[in-house]
N, C-alpha and C positions, 0 to 999 in steps of 0.2 A: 331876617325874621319873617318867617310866611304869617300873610293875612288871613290863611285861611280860617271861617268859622263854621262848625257844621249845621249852627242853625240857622245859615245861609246861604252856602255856598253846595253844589250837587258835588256829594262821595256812592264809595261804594263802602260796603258796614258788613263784614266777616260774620258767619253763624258758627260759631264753634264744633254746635251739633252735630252739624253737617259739611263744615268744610266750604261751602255755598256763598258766595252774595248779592248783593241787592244793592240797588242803585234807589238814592233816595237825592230827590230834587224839594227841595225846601223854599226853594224862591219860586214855585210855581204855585204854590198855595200856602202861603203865611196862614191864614185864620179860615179853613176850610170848613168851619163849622158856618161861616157868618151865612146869610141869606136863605134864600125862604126853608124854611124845616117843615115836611109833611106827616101827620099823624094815618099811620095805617086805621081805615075804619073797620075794624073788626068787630063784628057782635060778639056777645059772650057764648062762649058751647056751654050746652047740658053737661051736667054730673056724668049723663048715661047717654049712649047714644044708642038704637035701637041697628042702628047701620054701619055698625065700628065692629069692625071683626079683632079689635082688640079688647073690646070691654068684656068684664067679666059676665059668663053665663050664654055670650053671642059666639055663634057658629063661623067658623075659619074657612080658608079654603079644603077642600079634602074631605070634608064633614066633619071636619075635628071641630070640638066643642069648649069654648075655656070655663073653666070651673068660676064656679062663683065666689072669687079668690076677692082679697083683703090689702090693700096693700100692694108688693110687689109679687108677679107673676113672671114664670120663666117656661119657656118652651123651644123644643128646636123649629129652627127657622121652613116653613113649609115650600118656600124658594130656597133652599140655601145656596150660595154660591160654590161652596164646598161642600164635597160628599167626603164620608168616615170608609167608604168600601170603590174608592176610585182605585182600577188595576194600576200595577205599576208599568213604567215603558215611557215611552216619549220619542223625538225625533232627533237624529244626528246624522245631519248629511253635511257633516264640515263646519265650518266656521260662521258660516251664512244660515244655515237653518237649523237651529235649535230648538226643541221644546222637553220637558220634563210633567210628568203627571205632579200633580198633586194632592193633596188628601186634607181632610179638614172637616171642620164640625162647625156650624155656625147658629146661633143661638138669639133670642127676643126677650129682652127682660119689662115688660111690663112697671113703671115704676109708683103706678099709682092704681086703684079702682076708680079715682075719679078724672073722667074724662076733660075736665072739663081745665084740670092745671097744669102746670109745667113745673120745672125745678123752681124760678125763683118765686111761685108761686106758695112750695112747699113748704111746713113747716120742716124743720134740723131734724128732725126725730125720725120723719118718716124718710128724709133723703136719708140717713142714716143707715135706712134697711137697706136701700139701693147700694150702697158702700160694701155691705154687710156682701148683698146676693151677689157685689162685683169679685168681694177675697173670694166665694161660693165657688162660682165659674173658673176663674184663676187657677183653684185649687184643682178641681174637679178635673177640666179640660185639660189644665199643664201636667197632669200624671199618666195623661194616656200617650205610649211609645211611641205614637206617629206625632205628636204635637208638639212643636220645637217652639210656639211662640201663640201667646194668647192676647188678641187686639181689642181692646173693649170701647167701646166709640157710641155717641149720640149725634144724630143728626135732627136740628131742630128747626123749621121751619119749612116752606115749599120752595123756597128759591136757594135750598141746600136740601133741594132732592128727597125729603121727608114726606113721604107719602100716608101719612094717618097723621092727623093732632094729636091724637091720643100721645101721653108720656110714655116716652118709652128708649132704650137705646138697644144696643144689639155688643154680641160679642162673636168674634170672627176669630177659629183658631185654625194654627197652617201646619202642614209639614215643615214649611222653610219661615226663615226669618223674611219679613216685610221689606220692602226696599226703603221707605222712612227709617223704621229701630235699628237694622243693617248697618245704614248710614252715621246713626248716631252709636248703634253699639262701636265702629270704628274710631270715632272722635273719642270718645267716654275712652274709650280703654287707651289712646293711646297719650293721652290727659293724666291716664292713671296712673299709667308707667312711668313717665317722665317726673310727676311729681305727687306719687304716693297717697293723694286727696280726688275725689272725685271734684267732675269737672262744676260740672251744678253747685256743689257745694262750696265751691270757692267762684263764682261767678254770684251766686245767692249773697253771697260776703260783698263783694264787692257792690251791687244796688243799694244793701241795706245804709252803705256810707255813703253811697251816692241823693239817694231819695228821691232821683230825678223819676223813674219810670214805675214807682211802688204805687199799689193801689189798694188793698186793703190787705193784710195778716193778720191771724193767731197767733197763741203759742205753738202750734208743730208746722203749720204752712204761712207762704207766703205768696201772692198775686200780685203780676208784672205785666207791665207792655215789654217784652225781649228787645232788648235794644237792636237786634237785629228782624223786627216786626215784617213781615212782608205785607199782611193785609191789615185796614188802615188801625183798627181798635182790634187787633190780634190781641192774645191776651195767653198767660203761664203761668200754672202753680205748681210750685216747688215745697218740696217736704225740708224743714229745716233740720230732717234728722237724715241724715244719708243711707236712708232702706233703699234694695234690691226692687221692691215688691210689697204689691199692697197686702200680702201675708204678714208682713216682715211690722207691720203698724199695731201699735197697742191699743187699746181701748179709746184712750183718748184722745190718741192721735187719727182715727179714725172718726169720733165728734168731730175732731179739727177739721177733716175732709168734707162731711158735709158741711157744716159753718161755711167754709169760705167756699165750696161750689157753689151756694145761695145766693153770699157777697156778692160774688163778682156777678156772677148773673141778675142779681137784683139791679145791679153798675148799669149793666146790658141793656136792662129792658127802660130805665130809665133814659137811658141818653138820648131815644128819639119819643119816649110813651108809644113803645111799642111791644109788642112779642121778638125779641131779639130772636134773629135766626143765626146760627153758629153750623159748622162740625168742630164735635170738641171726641178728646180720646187722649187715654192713661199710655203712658209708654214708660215702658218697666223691663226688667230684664228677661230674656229668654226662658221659654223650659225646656233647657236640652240635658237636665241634668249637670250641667257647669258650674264652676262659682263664677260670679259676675260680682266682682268688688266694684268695680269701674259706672256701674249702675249706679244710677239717682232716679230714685222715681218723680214723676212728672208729668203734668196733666193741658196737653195744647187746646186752645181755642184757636176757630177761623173763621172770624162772623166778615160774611161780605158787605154789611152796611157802610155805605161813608157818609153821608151828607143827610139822610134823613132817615125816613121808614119805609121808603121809597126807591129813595136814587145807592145802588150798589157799586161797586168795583167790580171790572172786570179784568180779568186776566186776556190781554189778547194783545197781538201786533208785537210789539219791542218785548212784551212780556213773556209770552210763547214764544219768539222766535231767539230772544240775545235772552234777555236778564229780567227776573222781576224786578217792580220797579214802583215807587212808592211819595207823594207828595209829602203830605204830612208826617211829619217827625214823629220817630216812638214817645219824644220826649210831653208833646204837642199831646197825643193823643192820651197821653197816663196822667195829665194835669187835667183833664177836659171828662176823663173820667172818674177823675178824683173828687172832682167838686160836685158831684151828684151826692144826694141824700143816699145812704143805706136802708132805706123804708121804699117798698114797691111803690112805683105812682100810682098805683089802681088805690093800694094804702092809702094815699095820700088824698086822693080825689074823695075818697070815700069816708073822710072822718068828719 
């Protein structure tokens, strides 16, 4: 009979998703939370900022102007990575040098007029719009012939590369599928095939009996450390209804979406009393005109914090070169986020 326990002993832990694993060493940091926790000292931002080329009514680059919008605001991106009129062509000189054009529209969705909050900041109502402008996008961008796949992503913080505080995220659409959905389109569908259910859908089944990595649900979504977590407080919400696509969501399931985006980012910000920095993004099915049964929609976090507001993870050494690779257990990190209050600590401080 093997001794082995895995919340002891170093494995490696399967991503469905992606086929992928991850080396997870558990005796090198039992209780990675214990000793000193540093609070980022951040002042508070203005409502308005006079130097925010996101705020409403302030001038962009190009001379473009943002209206004096309410709420959520959208514009294509004045950097965009992706042009809508890139010629077609590319390179084939054999096996060794390959390139292909590609084509693409990328877009800034403004999520608030006030500069000065973020999502778990927000009231449900107003993330709500955000939800609203993401099915917007989705729609809009997934019907144009060139766009096989529409990525919708927030990068929140400066040490996840977010260059304005202002709320806001971005949506990135391609001619080709992404190498992450790619990846997971291949798992999903062939999860589907073999047993008629999608894969999320019965992996969702399977935590809800577990309860080891759950961290807060509704009635349509649900919020998880993925037992297969790479970074340390990684974080996944999952639709308890098996939709393609955030079109595919009804009225209410939509409330649900923003609800628990809040949830968990309230989780977030709470864990060290900081501004949780994350990249977080919707992975959903293609728009290439296909049906994608094998699709569950699904929403990843990647916050790099480990240990305070301060000290991050980094990906480097064994991690770049072999296998990511991870101290603290999914199990570790979804109890530790569990036990936070669902009230902002700014809330908190402030009653």
């Amino acid at each position: 009979m093997s001794n082995f326990n895995s919340k002891d002993h170093p494995h490696t832990r399967l991503n469905p998703l992606t086929n992928e694993w991850i080396l997870v060493s558990p005796h090198r940091s039992k209780r990675p939370w214990q000793g000193q926790v540093e609070k980022a000292l951040v002042g508070e931002r203005p409502k308005y900022d006079p130097s925010c080329y996101l705020c409403a009514g302030n001038e962009r680059a190009g001379g473009h102007k943002n209206p004096d919008y309410k709420g959520t605001f959208v514009f294509t991106n004045d950097f965009s990575a992706l042009l809508s009129d890139t010629p077609d062509g590319g390179v084939d000189e054999g096996d060794l040098f390959q390139a292909k054009s590609e084509s693409g529209i990328c877009k800034v969705i403004c999520f608030s007029e006030d500069h000065s909050q973020t999502i778990p900041e927000m009231d449900v109502k107003d993330i709500r719009k955000v939800v609203d402008v993401w099915c917007e996008q989705y729609e809009e961008l997934g019907r144009k012939d060139f766009v096989n796949y529409v990525q919708i992503f927030e990068n929140k913080g400066v040490i996840m590369g977010c260059s304005n505080p202002h709320p806001h995220g971005q949506v990135w659409s391609s001619s080709s599928v992404p190498v992450e959905p790619a990846k997971e389109s291949v798992a999903q569908k062939a999860y589907f095939e073999k047993h008629g259910r999608t894969l999320l859908g019965d992996y969702l089944q399977a935590e809800l009996e577990k309860e080891e990595r759950l961290l807060v649900q509704n009635d349509y979504f649900l919020a998880l450390i993925p037992y297969w977590a790479v970074w340390p407080f990684e974080g996944m919400i999952i639709s308890k209804r098996p939709v393609q696509n955030i079109l595919q969501l009804n009225e209410n399931e939509r409330d649900g979406l923003a609800d628990i985006y809040k949830k968990l980012t309230v989780k977030y910000d709470n864990l060290f009393e900081t501004s949780f920095a994350y990249s977080a993004g919707l992975h959903q099915a293609p728009t290439d005109g296909k049906h994608h049964p094998e699709w569950h929609l699904h929403m990843h976090f990647y916050p790099p914090l480990l240990r305070s507001a301060t000290v991050k993870k980094f990906m480097v050494g064994y991690e770049m070169l072999a296998t990511p690779q991870r101290d603290i257990t999914a199990e570790q990190a979804a109890q530790r986020l569990r036990d936070l209050s669902d009230v902002h600590y700014k809330a908190q401080i402030n009653k």
